[in-house]
C-alpha positions as CSV (number, residue, x, y, z in Angstrom):
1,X,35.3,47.0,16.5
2,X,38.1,45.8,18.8
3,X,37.3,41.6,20.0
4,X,34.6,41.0,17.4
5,X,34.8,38.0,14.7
6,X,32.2,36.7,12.0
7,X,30.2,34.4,13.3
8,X,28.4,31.7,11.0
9,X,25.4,33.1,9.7
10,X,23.1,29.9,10.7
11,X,24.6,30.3,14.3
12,X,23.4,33.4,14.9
13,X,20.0,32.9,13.2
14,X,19.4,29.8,15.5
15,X,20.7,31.7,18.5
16,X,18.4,34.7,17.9
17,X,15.6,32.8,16.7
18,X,15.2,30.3,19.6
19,X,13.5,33.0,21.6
20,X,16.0,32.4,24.6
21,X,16.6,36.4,25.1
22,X,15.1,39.3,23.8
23,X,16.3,41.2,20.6
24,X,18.7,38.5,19.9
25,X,21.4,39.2,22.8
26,X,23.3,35.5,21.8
27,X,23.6,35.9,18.1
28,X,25.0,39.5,19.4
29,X,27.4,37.6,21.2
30,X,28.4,35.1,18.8
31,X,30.5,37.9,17.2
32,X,32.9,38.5,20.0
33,X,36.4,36.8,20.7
34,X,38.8,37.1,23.6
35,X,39.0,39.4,26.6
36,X,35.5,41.1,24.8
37,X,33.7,37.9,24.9
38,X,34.8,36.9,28.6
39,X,34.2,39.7,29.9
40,X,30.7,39.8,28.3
41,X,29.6,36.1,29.2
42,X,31.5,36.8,32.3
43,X,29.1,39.7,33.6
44,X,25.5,38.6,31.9
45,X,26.5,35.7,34.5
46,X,27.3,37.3,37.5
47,X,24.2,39.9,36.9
48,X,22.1,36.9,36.6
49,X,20.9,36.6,40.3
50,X,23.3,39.8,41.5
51,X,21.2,42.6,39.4
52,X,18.0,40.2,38.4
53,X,19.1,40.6,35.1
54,X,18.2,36.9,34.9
55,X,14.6,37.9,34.0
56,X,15.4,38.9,30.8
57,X,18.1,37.0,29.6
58,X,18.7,33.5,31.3
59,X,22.4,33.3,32.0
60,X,22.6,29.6,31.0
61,X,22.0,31.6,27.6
62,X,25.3,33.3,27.7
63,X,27.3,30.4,29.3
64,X,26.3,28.1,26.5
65,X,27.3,31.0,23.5
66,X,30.6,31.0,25.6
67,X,30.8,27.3,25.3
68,X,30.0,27.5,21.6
69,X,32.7,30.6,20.8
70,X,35.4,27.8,22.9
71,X,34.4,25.5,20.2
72,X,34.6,27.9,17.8
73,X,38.2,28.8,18.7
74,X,37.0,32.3,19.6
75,X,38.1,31.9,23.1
76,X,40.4,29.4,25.1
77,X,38.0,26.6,26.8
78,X,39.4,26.1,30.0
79,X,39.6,30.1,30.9
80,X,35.9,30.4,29.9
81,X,34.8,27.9,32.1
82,X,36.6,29.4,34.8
83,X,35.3,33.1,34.4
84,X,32.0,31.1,34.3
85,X,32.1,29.8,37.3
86,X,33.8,32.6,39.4
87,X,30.9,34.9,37.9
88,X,28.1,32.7,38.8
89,X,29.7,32.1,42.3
90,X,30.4,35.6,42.9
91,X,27.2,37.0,41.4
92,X,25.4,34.7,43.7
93,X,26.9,35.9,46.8
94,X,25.6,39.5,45.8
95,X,22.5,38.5,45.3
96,X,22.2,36.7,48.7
97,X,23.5,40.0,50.6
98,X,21.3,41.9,48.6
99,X,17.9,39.5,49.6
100,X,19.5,39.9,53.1
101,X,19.8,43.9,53.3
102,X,17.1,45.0,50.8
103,X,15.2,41.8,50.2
104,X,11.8,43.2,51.6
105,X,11.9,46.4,49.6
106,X,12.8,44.6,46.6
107,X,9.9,42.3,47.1
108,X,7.4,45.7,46.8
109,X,9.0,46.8,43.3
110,X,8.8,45.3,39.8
111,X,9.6,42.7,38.3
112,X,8.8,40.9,42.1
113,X,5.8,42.4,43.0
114,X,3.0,40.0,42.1
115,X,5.6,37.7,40.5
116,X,3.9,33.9,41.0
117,X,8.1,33.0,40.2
118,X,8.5,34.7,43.6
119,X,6.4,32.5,45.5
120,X,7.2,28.6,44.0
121,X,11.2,30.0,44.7
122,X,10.1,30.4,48.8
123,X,8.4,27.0,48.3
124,X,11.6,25.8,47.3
125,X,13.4,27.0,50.0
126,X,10.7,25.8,52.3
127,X,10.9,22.5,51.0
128,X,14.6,22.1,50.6
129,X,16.7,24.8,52.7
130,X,20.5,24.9,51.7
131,X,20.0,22.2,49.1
132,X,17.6,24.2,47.4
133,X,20.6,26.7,46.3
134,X,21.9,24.1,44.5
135,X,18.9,22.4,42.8
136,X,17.6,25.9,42.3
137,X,20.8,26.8,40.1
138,X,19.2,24.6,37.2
139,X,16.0,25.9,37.7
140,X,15.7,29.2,35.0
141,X,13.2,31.5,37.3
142,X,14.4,30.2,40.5
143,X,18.6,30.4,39.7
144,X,18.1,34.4,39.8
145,X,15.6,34.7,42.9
146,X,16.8,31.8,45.4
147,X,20.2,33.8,46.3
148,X,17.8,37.1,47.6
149,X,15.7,35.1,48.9
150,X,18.0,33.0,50.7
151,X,19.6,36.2,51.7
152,X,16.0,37.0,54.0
153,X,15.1,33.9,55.1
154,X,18.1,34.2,57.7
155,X,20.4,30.9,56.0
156,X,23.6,31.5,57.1
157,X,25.7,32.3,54.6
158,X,28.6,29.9,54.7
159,X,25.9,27.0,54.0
160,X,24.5,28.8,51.1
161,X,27.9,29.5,49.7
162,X,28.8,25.5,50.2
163,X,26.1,25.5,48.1
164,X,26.6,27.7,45.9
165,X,30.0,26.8,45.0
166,X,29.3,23.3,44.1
167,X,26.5,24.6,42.2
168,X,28.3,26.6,40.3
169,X,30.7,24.4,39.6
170,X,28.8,21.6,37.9
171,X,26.0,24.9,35.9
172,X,29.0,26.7,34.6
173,X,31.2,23.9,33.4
174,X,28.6,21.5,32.4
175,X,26.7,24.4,30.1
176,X,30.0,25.8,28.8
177,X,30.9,22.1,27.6
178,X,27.7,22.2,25.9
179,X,28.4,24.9,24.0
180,X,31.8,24.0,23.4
181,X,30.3,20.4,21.7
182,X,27.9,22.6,19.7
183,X,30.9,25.0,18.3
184,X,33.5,22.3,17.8
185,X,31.0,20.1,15.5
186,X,29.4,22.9,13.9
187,X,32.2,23.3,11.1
188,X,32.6,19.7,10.8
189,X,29.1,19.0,10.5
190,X,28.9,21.9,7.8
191,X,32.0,20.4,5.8
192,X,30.6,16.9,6.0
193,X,26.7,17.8,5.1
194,X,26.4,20.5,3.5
195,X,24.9,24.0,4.3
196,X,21.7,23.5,3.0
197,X,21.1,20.6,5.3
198,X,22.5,22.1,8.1
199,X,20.1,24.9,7.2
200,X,17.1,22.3,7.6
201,X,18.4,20.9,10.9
202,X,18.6,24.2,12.3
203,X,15.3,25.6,10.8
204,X,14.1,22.1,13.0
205,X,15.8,23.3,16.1
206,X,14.2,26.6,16.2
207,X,10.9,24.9,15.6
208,X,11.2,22.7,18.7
209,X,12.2,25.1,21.1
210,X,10.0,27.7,20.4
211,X,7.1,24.5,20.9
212,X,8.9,23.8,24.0
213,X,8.4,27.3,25.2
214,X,5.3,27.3,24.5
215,X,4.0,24.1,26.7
216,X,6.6,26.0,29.0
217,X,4.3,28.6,29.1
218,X,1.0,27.0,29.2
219,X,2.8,25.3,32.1
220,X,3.6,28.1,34.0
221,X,0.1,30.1,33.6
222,X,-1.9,27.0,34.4
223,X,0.8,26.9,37.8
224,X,0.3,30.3,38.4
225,X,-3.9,30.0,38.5
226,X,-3.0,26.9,40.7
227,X,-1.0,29.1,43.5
228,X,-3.5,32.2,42.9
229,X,-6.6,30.0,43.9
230,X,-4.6,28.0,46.7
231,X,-3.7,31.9,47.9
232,X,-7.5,33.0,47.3
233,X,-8.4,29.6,50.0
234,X,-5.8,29.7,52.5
235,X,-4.9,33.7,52.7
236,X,-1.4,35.1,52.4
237,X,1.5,32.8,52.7
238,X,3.9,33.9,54.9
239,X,7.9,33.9,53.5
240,X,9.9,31.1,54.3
241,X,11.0,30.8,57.7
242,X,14.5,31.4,59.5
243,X,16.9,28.3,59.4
């Protein structure tokens, strides 16, 4: 196929196996070069917060692999950090005029109904108003709700775009660098190590994240009984007010 390389095989298992996306969506990734691969990264960012796809597969996930293909020499660095950011802009500003125009509907359908992510989002922009768009664009649930949401509560939309820019600009370049580190040491590491300990670092990695999903987890049910029982006392909450 057209924009496809060989990735390294220990890349793609770490990738798949570190649980960040279902059915292994960044070692899929690792295989593409060029205008493919920017245009993939490019739209699993913008569909983040624009479509919700950000429920399923965090975007950080594919800004990261298009830091790690830079690295690689898959892709040129500076052009990936700029389709990064330009998507996660841009697919931000959809979002908000979609929370604005259809917010209220969306709120009644899956995956929002019920969702306790729903609620400690609006507590955020409670608490925090325009800054919230920014703080909430390193915040995995909240980076793909807070631009609907933001949308209903009535911000205006130049101050959530000020917002949104700047956050944008420090997610998508400061992830993609990350990546890049990753993919630019990766053969170096291999040539200076050895595969079979690379092997053990990476069979490490994939250990610790999936612990650290798992306290994640724990985390976010014992939050979620939290807000239930504060709901159960004090009645429905009311959405976040008009600014």
């Amino acid at each position: 196929m057209a924009g496809r390389v060989a990735a390294h095989p220990l890349l793609v298992a770490a990738a798949s196996g570190s649980g960040s996306s279902p059915g292994g969506v960044t070692g899929w990734l690792l295989h593409f070069h060029g205008p493919t691969a920017y245009v993939l990264v490019g739209f699993l960012t913008f569909a983040e917060a624009a479509l919700l796809v950000g429920f399923f597969i965090p975007g950080e996930t594919a800004v990261v692999i298009g830091g790690v293909l830079a690295g690689l020499g898959a892709v040129n660095l500076g052009v990936m950090m700029v389709v990064v950011v330009v998507s996660a802009v841009a697919g931000d500003s959809v979002g908000f005029e979609v929370g604005k125009w259809g917010g209220p509907w969306l709120l009644e359908r899956r995956p929002l109904k019920g969702n306790s992510a729903v609620r400690r989002t609006m507590d955020l922009l409670e608490h925090y108003g325009g800054p919230a768009v920014f703080l909430g664009r390193f915040v995995a649930f909240a980076r793909a709700l807070i631009p609907g949401l933001a949308g209903m509560s009535g911000l205006r939309y130049r101050v959530f775009l000020f917002y949104n820019a700047i956050g944008g600009l420090v997610w998508g370049i400061g992830y993609t660098l990350l990546g890049y580190v990753v993919g630019l040491s990766f053969e170096r590491i291999l040539r200076e190590v050895g595969l079979w300990s690379v092997a053990v670092v990476a069979g490490i990695v994939v250990v610790a994240v999936a612990v650290r999903m798992l306290l994640k987890r724990r985390e976010r049910k014992r939050l979620t009984t939290e807000f239930d029982d504060r709901g159960d006392r004090g009645g429905t909450r009311a959405g976040p007010p008009d600014r």
